[in-house]
Biotite code that builds the C-alpha atoms (Angstrom):
import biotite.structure as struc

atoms = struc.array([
    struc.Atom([12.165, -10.147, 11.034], chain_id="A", res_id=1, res_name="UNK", atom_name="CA", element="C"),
    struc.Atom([11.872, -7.246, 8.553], chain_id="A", res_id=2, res_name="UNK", atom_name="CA", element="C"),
    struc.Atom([9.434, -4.511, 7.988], chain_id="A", res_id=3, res_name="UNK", atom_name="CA", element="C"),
    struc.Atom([9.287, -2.812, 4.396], chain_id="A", res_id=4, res_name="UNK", atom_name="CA", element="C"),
    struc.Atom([6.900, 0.274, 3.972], chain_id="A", res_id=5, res_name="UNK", atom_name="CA", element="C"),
    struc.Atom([6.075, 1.167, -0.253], chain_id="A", res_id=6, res_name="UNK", atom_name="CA", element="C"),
    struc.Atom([4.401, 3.813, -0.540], chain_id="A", res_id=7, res_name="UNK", atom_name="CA", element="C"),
    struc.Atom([3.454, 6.469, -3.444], chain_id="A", res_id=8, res_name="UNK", atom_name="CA", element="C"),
    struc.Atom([0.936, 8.091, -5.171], chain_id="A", res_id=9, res_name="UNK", atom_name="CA", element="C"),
    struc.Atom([-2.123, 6.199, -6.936], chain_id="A", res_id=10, res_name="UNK", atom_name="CA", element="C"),
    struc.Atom([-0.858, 4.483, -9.953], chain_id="A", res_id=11, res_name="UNK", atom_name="CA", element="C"),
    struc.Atom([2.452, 5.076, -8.900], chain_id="A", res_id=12, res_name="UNK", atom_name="CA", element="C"),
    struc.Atom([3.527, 0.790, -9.281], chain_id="A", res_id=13, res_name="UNK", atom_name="CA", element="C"),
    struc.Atom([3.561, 0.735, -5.113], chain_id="A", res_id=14, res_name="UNK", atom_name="CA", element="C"),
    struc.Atom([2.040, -2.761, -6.101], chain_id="A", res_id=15, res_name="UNK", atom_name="CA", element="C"),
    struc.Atom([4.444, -3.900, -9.108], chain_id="A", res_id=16, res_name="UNK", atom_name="CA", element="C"),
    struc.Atom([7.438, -3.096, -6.801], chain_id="A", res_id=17, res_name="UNK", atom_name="CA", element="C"),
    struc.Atom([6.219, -5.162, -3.808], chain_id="A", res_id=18, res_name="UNK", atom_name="CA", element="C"),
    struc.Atom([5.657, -7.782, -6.090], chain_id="A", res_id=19, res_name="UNK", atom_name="CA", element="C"),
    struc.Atom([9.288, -8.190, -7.610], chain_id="A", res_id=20, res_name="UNK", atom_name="CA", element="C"),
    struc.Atom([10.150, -7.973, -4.119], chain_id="A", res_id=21, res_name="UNK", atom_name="CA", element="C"),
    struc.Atom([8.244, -10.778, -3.376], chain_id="A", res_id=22, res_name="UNK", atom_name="CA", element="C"),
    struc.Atom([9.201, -12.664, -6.654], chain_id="A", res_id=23, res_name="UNK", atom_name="CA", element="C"),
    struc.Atom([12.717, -12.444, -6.138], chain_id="A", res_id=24, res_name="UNK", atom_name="CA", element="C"),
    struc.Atom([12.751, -13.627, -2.339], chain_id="A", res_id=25, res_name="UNK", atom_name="CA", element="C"),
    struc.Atom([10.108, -16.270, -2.351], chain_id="A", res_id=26, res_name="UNK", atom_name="CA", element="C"),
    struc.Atom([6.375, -16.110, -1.323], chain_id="A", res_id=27, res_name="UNK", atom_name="CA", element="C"),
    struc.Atom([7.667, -18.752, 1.466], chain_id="A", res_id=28, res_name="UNK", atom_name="CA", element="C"),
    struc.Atom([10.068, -15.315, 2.964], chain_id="A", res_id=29, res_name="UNK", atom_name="CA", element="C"),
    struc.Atom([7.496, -12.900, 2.538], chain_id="A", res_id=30, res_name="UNK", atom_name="CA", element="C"),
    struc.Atom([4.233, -11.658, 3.866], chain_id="A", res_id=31, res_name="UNK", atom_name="CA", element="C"),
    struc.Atom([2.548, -8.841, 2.111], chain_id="A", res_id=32, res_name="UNK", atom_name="CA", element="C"),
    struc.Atom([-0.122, -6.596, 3.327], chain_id="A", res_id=33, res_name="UNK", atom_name="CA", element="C"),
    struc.Atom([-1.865, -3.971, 1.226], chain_id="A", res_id=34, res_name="UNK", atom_name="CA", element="C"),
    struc.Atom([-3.341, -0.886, 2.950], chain_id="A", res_id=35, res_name="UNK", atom_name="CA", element="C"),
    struc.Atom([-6.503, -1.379, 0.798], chain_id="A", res_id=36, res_name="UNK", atom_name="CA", element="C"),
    struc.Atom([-7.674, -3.607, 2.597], chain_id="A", res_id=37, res_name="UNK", atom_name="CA", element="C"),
    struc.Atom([-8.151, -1.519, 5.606], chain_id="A", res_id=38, res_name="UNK", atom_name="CA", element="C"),
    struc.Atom([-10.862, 1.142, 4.044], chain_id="A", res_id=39, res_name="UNK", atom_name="CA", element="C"),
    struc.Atom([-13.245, 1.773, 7.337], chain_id="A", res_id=40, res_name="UNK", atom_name="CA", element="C"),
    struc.Atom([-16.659, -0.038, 6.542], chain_id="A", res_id=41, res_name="UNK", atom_name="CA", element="C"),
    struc.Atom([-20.074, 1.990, 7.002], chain_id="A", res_id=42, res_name="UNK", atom_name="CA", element="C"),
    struc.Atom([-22.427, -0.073, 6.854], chain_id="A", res_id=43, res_name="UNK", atom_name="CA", element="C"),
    struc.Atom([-24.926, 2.092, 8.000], chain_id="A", res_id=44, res_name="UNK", atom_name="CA", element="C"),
    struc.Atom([-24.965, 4.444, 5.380], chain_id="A", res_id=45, res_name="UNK", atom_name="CA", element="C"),
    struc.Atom([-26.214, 3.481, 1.690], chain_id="A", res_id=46, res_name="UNK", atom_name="CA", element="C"),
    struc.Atom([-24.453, 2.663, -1.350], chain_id="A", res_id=47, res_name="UNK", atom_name="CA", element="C"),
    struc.Atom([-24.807, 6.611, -2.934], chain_id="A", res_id=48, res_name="UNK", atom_name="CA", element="C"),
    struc.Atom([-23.799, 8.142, 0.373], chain_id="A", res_id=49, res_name="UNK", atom_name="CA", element="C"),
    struc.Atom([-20.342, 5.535, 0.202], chain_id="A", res_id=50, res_name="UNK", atom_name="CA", element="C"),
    struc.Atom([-19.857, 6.142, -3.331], chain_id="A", res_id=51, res_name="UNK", atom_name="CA", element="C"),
    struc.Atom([-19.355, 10.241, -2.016], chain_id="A", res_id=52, res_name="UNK", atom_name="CA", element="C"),
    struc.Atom([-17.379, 9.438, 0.667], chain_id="A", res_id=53, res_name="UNK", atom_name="CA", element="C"),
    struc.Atom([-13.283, 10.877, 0.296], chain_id="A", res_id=54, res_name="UNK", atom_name="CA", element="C"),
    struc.Atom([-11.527, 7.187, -0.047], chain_id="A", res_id=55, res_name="UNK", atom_name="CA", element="C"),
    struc.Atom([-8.001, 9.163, -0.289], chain_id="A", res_id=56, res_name="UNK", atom_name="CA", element="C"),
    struc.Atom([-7.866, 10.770, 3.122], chain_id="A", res_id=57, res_name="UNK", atom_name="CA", element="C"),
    struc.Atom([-5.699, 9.374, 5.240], chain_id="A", res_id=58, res_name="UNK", atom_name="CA", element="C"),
    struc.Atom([-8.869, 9.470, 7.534], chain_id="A", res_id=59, res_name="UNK", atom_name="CA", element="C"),
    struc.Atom([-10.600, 6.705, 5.398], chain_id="A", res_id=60, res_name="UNK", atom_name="CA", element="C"),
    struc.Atom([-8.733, 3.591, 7.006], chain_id="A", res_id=61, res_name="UNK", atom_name="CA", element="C"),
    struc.Atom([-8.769, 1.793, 10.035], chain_id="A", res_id=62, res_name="UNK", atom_name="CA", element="C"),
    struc.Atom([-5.062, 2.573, 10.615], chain_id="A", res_id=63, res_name="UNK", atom_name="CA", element="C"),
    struc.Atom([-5.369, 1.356, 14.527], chain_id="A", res_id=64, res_name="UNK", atom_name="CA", element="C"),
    struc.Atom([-6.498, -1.996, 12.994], chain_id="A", res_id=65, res_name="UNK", atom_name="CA", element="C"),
    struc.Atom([-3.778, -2.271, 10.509], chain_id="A", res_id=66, res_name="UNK", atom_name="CA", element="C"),
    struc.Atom([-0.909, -0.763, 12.916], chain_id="A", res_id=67, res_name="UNK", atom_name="CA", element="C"),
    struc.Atom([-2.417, -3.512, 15.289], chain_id="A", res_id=68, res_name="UNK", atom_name="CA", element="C"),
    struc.Atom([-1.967, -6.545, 13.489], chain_id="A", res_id=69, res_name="UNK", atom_name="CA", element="C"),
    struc.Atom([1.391, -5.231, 11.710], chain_id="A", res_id=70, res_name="UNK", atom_name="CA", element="C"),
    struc.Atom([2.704, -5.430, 15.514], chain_id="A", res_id=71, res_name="UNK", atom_name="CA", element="C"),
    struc.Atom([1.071, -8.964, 15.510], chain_id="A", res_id=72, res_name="UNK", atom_name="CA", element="C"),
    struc.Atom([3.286, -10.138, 12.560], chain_id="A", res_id=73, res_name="UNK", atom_name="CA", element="C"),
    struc.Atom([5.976, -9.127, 14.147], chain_id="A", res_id=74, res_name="UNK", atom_name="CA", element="C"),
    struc.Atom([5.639, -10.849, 17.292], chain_id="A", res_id=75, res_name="UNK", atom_name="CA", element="C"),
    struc.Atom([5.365, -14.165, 14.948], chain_id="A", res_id=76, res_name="UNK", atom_name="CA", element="C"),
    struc.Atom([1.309, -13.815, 15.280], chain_id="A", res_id=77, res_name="UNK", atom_name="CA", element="C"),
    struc.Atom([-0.955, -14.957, 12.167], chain_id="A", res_id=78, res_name="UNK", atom_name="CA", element="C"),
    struc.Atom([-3.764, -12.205, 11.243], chain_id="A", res_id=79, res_name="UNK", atom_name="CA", element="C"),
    struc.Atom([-7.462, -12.173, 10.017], chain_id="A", res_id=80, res_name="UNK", atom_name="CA", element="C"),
    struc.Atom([-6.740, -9.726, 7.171], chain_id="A", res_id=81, res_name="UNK", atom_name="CA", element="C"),
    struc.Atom([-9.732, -7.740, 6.251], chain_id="A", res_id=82, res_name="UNK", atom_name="CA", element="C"),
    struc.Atom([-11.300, -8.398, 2.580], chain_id="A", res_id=83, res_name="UNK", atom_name="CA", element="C"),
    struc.Atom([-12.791, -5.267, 0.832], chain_id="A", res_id=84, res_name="UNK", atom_name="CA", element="C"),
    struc.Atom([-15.088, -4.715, -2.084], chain_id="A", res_id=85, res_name="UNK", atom_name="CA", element="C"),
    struc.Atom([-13.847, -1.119, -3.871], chain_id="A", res_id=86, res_name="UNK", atom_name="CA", element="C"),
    struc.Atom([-17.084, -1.863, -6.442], chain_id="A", res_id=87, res_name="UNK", atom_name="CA", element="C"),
    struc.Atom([-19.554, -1.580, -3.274], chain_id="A", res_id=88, res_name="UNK", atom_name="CA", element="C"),
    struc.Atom([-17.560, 0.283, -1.090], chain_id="A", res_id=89, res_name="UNK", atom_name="CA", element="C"),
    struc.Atom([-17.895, -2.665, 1.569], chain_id="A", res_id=90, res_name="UNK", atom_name="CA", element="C"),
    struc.Atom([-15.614, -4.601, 3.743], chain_id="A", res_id=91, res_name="UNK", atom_name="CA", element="C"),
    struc.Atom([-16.922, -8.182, 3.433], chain_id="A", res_id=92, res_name="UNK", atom_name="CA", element="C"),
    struc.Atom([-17.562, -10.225, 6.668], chain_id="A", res_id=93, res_name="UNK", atom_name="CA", element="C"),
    struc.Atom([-15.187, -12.773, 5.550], chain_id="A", res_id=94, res_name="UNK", atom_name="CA", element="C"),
    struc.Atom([-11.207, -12.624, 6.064], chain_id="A", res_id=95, res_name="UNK", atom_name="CA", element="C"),
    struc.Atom([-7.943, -13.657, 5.051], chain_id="A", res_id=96, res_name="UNK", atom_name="CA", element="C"),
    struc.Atom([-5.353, -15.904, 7.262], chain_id="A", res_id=97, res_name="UNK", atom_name="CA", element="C"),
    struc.Atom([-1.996, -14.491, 6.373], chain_id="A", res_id=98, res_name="UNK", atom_name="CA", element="C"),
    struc.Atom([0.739, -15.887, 8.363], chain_id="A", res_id=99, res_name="UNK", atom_name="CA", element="C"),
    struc.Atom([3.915, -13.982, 9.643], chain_id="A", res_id=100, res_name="UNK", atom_name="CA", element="C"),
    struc.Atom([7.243, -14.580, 7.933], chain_id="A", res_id=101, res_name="UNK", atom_name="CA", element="C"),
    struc.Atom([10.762, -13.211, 7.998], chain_id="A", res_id=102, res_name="UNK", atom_name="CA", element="C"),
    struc.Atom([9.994, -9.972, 5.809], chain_id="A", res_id=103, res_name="UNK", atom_name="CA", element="C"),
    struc.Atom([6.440, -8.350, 6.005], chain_id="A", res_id=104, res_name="UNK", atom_name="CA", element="C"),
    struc.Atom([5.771, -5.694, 3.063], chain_id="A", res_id=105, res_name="UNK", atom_name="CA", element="C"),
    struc.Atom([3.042, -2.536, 4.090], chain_id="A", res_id=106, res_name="UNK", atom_name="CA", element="C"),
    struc.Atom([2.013, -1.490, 0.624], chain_id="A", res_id=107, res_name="UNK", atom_name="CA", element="C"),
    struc.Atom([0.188, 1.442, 0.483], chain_id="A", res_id=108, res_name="UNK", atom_name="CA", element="C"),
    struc.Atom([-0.582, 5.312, -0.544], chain_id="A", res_id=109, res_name="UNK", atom_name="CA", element="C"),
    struc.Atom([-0.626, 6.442, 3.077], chain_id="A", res_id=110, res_name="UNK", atom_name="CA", element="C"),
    struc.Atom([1.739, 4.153, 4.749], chain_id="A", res_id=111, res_name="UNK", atom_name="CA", element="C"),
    struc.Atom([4.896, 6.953, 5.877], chain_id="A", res_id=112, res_name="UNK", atom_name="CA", element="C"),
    struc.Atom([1.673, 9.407, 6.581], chain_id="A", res_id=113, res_name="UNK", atom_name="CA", element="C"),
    struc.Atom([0.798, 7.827, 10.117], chain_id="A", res_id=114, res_name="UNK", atom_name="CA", element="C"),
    struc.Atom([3.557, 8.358, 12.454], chain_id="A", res_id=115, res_name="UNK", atom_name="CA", element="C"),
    struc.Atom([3.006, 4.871, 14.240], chain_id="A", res_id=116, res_name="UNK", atom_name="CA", element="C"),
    struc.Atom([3.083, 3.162, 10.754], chain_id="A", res_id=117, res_name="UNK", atom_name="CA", element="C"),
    struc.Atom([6.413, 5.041, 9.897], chain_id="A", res_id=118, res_name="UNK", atom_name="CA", element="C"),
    struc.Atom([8.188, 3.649, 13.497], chain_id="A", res_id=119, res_name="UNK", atom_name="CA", element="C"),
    struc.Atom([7.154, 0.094, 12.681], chain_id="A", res_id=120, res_name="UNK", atom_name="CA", element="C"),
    struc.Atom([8.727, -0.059, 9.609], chain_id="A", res_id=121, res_name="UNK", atom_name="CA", element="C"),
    struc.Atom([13.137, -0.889, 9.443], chain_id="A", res_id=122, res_name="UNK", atom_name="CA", element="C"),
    struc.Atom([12.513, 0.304, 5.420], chain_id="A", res_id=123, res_name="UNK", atom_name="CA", element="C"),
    struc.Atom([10.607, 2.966, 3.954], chain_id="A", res_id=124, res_name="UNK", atom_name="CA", element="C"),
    struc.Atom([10.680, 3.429, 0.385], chain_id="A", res_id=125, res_name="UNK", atom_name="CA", element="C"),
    struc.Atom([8.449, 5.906, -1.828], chain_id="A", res_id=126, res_name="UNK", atom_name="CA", element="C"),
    struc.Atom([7.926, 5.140, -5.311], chain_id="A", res_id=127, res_name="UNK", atom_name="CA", element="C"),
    struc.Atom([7.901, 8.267, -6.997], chain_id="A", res_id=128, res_name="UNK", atom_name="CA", element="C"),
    struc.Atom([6.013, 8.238, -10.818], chain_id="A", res_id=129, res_name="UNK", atom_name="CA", element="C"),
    struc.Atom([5.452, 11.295, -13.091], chain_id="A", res_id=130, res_name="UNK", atom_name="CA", element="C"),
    struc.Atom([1.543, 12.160, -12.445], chain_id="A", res_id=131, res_name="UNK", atom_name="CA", element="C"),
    struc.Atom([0.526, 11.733, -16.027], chain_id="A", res_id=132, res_name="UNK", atom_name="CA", element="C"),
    struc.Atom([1.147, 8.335, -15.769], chain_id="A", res_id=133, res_name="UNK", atom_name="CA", element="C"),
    struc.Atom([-0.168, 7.835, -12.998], chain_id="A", res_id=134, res_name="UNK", atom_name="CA", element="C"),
    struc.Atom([-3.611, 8.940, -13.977], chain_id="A", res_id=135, res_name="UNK", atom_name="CA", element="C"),
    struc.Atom([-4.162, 6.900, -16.911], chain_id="A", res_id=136, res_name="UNK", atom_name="CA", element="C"),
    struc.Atom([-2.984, 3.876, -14.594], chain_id="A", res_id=137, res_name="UNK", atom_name="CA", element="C"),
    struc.Atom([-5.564, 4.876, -12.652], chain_id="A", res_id=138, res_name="UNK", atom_name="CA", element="C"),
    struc.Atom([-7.872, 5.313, -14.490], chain_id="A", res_id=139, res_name="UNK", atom_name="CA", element="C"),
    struc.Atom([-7.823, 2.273, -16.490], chain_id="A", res_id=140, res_name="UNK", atom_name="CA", element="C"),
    struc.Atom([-7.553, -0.159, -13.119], chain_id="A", res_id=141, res_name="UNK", atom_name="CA", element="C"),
    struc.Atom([-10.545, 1.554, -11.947], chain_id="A", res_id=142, res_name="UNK", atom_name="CA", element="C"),
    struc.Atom([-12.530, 0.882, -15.321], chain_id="A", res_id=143, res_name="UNK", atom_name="CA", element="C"),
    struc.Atom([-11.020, -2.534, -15.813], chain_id="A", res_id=144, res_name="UNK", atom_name="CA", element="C"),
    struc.Atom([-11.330, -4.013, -12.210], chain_id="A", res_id=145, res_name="UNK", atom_name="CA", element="C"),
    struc.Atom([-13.599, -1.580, -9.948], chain_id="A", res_id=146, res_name="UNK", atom_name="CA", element="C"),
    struc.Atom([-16.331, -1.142, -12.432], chain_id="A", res_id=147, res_name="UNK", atom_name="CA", element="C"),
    struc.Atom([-16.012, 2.491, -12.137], chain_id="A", res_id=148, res_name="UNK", atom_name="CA", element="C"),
    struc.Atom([-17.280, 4.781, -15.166], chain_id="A", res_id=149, res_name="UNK", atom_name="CA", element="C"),
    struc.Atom([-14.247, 7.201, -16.715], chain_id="A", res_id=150, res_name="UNK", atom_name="CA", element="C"),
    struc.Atom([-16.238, 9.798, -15.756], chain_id="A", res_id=151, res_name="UNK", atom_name="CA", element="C"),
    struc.Atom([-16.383, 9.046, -12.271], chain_id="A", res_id=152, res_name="UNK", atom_name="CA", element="C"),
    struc.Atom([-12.758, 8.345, -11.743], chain_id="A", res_id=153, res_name="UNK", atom_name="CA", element="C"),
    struc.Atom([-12.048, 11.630, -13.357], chain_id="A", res_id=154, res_name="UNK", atom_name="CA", element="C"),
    struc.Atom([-14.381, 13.315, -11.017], chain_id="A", res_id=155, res_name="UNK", atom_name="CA", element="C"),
    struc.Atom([-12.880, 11.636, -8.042], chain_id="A", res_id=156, res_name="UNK", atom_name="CA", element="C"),
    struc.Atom([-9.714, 12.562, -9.123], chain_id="A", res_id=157, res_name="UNK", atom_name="CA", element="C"),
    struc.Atom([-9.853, 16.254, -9.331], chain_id="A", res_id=158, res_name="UNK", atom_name="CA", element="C"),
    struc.Atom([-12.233, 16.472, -6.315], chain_id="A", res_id=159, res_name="UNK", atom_name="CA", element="C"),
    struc.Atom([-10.375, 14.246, -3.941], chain_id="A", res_id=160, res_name="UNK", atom_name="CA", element="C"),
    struc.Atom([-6.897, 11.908, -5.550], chain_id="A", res_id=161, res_name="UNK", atom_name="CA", element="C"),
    struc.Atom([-5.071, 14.982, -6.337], chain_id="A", res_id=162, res_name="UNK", atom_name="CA", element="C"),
    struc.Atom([-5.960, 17.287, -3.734], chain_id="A", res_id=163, res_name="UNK", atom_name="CA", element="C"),
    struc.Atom([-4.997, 14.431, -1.059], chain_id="A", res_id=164, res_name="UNK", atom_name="CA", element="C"),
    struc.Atom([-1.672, 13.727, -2.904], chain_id="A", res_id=165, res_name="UNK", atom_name="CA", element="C"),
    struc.Atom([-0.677, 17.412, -2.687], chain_id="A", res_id=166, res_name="UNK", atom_name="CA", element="C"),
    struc.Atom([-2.065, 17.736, 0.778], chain_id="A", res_id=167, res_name="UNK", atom_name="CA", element="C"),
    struc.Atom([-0.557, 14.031, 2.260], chain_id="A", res_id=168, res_name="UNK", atom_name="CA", element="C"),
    struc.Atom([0.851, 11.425, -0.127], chain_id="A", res_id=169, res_name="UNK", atom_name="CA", element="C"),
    struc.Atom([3.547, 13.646, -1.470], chain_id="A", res_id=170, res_name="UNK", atom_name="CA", element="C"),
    struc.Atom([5.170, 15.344, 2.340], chain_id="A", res_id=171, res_name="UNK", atom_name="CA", element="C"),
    struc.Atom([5.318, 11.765, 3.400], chain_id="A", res_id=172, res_name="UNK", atom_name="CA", element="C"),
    struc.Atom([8.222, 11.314, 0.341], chain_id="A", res_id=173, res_name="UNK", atom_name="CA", element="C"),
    struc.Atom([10.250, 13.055, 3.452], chain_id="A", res_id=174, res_name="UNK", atom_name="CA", element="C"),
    struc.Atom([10.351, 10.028, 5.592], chain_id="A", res_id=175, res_name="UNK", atom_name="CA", element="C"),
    struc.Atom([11.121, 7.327, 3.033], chain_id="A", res_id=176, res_name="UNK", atom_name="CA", element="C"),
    struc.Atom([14.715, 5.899, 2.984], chain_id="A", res_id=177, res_name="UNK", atom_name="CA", element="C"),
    struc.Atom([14.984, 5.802, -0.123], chain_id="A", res_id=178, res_name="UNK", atom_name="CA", element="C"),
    struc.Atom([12.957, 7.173, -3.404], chain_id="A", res_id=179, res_name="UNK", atom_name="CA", element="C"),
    struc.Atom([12.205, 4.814, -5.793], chain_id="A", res_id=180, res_name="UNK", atom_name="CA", element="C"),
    struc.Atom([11.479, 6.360, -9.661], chain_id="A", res_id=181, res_name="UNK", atom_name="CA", element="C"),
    struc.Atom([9.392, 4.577, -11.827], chain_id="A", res_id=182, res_name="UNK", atom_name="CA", element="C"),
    struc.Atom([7.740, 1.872, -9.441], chain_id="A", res_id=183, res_name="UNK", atom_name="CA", element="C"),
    struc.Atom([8.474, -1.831, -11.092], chain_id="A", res_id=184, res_name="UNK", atom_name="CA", element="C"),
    struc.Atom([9.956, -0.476, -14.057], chain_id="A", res_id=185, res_name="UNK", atom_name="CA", element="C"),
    struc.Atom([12.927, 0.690, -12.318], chain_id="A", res_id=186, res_name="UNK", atom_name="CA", element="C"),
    struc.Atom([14.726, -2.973, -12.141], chain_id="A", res_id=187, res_name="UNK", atom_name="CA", element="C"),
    struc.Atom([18.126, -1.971, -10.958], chain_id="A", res_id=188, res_name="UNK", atom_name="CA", element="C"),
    struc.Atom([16.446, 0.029, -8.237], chain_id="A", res_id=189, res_name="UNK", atom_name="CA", element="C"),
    struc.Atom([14.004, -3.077, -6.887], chain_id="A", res_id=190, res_name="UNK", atom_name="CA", element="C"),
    struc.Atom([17.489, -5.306, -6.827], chain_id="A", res_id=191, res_name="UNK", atom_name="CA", element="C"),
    struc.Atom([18.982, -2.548, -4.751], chain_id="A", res_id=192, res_name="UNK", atom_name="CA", element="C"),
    struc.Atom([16.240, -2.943, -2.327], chain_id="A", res_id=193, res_name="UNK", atom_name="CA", element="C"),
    struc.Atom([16.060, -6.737, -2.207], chain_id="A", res_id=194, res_name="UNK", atom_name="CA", element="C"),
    struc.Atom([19.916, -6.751, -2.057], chain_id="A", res_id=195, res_name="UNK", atom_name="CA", element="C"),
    struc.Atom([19.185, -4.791, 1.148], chain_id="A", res_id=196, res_name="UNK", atom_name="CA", element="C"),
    struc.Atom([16.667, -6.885, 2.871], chain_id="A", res_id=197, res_name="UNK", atom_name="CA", element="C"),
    struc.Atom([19.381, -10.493, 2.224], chain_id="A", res_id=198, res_name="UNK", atom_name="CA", element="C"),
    struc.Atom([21.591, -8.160, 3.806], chain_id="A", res_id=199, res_name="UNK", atom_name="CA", element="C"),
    struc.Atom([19.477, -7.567, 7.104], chain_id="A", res_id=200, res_name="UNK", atom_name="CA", element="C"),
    struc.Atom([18.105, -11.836, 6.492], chain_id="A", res_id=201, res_name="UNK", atom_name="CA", element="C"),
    struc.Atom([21.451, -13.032, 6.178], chain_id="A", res_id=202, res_name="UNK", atom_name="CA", element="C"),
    struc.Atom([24.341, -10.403, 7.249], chain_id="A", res_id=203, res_name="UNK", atom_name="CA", element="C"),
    struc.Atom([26.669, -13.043, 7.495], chain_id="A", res_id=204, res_name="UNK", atom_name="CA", element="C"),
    struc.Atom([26.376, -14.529, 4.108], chain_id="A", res_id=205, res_name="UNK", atom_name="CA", element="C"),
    struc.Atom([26.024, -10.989, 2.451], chain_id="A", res_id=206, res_name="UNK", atom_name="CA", element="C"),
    struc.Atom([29.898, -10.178, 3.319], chain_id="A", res_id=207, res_name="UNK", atom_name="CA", element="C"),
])
């Protein structure tokens, strides 16, 4: 069993390169988890007080949940994978069965930031994107499928995103194994890495 860790800045294509990954080794090889899905719930607070609360700090998910089950994939153990709601800032009470398989992908901005994250993973890869594009990526996910207004993601983005990339996302580059430029447009690179991983599946065949 493998462990992959993608990680990167928002916008970066963290998700377009676990994707191909996934593509070219079969759903049936690969189980993918994206940190988003670990954002801490507070319930008890209402829906303006959530809307202020800093969703890029490392801080702002349950990484002793996520590190928890990760170790539970790799023992062979299915998970209950949390479900979240970005447009309500709510994790929902229902969950997702995701089995374990040979390879399990982390996706995630934060995922080389927590040390216990880092030493689970055999890969760690950090797809690195020029910050202009990741913005407008951003910004038009966040329109298009949070129902956020452009003037709130561009408030949220000076106040926290880039602040938190500066202060976290971008040290953690440090740890990855490799550095992956232009997320899922960079094909040659994503064969590279999936070249690797048949290697570690099948180090036999591979010579």
């Amino acid at each position: 069993m493998l462990t992959v860790g993608i990680a990167g800045g928002t916008g970066s294509g963290k998700t377009s390169v676990a994707s191909s990954i996934v593509e070219h080794l079969g759903e049936s090889v690969v189980t993918l988890i994206p940190q988003d899905a670990y954002y801490k719930d507070y319930p008890n607070l209402s829906p303006g007080d959530r809307s202020r609360l800093n969703y890029d700090h490392p801080d702002s998910f349950d990484t002793e949940l996520l590190h928890l089950q990760i170790e539970q994939l790799k023992q062979g153990q299915a998970v209950q994978m949390p479900v979240y709601d970005f447009s309500t800032h709510r994790r929902h009470q229902e969950t997702i069965l995701v089995p374990s398989r040979q390879v399990i992908i982390l996706e995630g901005i934060h995922v080389l930031v927590d040390e216990q994250l880092r030493d689970a993973m055999d890969i760690k890869i950090f797809v690195d994107t020029d910050p202009d594009v990741r913005v407008l990526r951003r910004m038009l996910r966040d329109v298009k499928e949070r129902g956020r207004s452009v003037d709130s993601v561009y408030s949220q983005y000076l106040q926290t995103v880039k602040p938190m990339h500066d202060a976290f996302i971008e040290p953690s580059k440090r740890y990855a194994d490799l550095i992956l430029p232009e997320g899922g447009e960079n094909q040659i690179g994503i064969s590279l890495v999936v070249a690797r991983i048949q290697h570690f599946l099948h180090p036999l065949s591979s010579k």
